[in-house]
Every structure is written in structure tokens, then in C-alpha cells.
C-alpha positions as a Markdown table, in Angstrom:
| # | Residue | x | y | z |
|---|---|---|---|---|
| 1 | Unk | 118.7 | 117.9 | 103.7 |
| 2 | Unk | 118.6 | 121.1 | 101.8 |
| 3 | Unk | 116.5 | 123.5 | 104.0 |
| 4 | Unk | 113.5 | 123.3 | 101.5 |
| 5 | Unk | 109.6 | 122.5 | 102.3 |
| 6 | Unk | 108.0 | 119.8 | 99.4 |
| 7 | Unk | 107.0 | 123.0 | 97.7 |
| 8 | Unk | 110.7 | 124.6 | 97.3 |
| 9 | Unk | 110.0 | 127.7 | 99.8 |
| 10 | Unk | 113.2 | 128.0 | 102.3 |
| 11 | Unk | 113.0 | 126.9 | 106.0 |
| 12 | Unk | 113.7 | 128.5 | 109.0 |
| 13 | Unk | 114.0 | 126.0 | 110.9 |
| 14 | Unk | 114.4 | 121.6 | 110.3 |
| 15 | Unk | 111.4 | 119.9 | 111.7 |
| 16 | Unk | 112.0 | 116.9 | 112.9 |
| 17 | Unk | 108.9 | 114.1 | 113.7 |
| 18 | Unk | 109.7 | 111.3 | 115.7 |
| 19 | Unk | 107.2 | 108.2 | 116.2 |
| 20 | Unk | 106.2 | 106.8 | 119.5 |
| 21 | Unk | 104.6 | 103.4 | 118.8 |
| 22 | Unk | 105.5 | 101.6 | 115.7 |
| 23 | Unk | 102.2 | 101.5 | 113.1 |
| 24 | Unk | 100.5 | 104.8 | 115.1 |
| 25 | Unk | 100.8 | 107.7 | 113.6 |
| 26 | Unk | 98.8 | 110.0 | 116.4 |
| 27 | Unk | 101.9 | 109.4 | 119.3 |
| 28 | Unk | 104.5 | 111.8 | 117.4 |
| 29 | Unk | 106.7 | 114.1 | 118.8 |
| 30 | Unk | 108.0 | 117.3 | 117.5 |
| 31 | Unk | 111.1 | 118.8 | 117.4 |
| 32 | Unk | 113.0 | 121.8 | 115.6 |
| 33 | Unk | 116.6 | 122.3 | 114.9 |
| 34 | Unk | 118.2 | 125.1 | 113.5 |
| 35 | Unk | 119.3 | 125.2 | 109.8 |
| 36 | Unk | 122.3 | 127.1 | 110.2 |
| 37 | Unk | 123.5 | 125.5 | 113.7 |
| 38 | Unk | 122.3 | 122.4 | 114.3 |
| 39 | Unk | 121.3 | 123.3 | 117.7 |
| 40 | Unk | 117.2 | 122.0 | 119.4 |
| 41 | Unk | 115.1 | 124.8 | 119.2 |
| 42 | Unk | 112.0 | 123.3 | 120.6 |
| 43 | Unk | 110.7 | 119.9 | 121.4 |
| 44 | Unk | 107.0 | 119.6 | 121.8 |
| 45 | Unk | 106.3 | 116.0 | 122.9 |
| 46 | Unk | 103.0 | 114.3 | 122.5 |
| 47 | Unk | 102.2 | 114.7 | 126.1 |
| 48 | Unk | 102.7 | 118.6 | 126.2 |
| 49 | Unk | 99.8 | 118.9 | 122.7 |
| 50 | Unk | 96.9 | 120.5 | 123.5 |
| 51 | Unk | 94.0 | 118.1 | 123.1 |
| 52 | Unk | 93.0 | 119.7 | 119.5 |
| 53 | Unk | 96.4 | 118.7 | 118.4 |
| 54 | Unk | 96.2 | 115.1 | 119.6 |
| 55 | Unk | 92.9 | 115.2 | 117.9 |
| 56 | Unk | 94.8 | 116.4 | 114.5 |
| 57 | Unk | 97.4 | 113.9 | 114.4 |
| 58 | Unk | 95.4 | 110.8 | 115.1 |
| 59 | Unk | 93.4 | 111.8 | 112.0 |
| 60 | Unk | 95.3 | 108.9 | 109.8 |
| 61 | Unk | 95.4 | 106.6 | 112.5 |
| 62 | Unk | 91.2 | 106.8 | 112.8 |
| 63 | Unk | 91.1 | 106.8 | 109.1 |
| 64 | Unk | 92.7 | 104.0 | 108.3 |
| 65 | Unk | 91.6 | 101.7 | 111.6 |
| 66 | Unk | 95.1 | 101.4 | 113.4 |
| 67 | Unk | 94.0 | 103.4 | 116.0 |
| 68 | Unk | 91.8 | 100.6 | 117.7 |
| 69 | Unk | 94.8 | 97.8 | 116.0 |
| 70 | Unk | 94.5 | 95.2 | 114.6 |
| 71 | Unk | 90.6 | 94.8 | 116.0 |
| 72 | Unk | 90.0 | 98.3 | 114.2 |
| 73 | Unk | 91.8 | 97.3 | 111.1 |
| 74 | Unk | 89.5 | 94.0 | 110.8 |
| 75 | Unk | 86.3 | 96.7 | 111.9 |
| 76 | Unk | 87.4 | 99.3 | 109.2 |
| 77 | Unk | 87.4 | 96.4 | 106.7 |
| 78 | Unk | 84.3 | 94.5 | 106.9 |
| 79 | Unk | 82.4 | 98.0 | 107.7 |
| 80 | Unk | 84.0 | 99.4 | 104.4 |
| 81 | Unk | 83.1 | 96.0 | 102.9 |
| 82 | Unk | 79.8 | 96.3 | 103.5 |
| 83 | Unk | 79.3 | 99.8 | 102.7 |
| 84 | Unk | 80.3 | 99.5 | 99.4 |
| 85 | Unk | 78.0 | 96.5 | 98.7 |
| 86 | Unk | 74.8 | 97.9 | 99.5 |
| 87 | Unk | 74.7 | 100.1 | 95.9 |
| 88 | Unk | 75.1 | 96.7 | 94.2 |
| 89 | Unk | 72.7 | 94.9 | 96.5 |
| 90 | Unk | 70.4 | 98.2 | 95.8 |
| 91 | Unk | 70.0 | 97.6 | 92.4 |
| 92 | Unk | 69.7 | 93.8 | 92.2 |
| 93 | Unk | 66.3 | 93.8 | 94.6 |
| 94 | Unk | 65.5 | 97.2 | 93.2 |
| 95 | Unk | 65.2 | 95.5 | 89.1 |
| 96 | Unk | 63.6 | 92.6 | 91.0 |
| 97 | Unk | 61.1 | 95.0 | 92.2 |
| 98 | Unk | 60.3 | 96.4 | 88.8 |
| 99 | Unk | 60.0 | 92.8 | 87.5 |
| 100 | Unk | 57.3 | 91.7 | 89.8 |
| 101 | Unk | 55.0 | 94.7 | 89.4 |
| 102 | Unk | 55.1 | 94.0 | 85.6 |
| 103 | Unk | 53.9 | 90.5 | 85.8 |
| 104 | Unk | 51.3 | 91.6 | 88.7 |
| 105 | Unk | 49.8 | 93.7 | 86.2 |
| 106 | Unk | 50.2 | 91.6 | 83.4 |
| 107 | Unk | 48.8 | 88.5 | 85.8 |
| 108 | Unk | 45.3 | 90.5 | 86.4 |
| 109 | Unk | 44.9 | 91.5 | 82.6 |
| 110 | Unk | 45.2 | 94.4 | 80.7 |
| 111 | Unk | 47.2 | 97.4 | 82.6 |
| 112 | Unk | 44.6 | 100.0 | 82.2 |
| 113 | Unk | 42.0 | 97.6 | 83.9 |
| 114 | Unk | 44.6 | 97.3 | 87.1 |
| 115 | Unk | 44.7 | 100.5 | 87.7 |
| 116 | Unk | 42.4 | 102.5 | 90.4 |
């Protein structure tokens, strides 16, 4: 490790994330070294976050379903499924619509005679 965010600005200090459940993302703690010595500057583990902070890291998690496992995962895909069917769906009874007001009017006669 060079001491450099993904951006190339120099660190203080080496931020270190460790994982508490495999596949969740929001049980993380934090620590810090020091660049120069090596030595724990802080460790904030996930039961000392504030409730905001809890709320911040299992953004992914909520995202992506593996916050409720593998039940959420199987909710999040069939929900997404869906969602993304209902443009399609949309426009196939939507064109059926406009099919069967043409031959309604062209059923009764001429269109300007089916009009009110």
C-alpha cells in the first residue's frame, strides 16, 4: 500500500474495513493505522456507529436484497422482474386499445356519424 486514496491525494492515516458476516456489507468495522508507524489509531466497531451510520453502510446491502438474504434476494428479483415488465405490458394492451376503438367506429359506420 502506497498511502494514496483511488484519486492519488496522500493519506494520513490507512483505513482499514473489516467485514462481519460474509455476503453483508452493512456489519463493517473500522479501523485506522498510522502510515508512518503502523501503530491502531482508532477502531470504530459496528456496535459503537451512531444509527445514521448503520443506516449508511447497509445502503448496498438494501439495494441489492442481501440484507433480508437469500429471501430478499428472491423478493428483489421478482419485484425488479415485474417492474420492468409493466412498460412492455403497457404498450401491448395500450395498441390493443387503439385497435378496438377503430373498428367500433368503423363497425357503426362512417366516423363522423359516431361521434356526439
Amino acid at each position: 500500500m502506497n498511502g494514496k486514496n483511488k484519486k492519488g491525494k496522500e493519506l494520513e492515516n490507512i483505513p482499514v474495513t473489516t467485514y462481519g458476516k460474509d455476503g453483508r456489507y452493512s456489519e463493517r468495522n473500522q479501523l485506522f493505522y498510522d502510515k508512518y508507524s503502523g501503530k491502531l489509531l482508532s477502531n470504530k466497531p459496528h456496535q459503537k456507529l451512531t444509527n445514521a451510520e448503520k443506516y449508511a453502510n447497509a445502503n448496498y446491502d438494501v439495494h441489492v436484497g442481501s440484507y433480508f438474504g437469500i429471501f430478499g434476494k428472491i423478493l428483489w428479483f421478482v419485484t425488479g422482474l415485474i417492474c420492468t415488465s409493466l412498460p412492455v405490458t403497457g404498450f401491448w394492451y395500450g395498441g390493443e386499445n387503439v385497435k378496438n376503438k377503430e373498428r367500433k367506429h368503423y363497425e357503426k359506420g362512417s366516423f363522423i356519424s359516431s361521434l356526439p
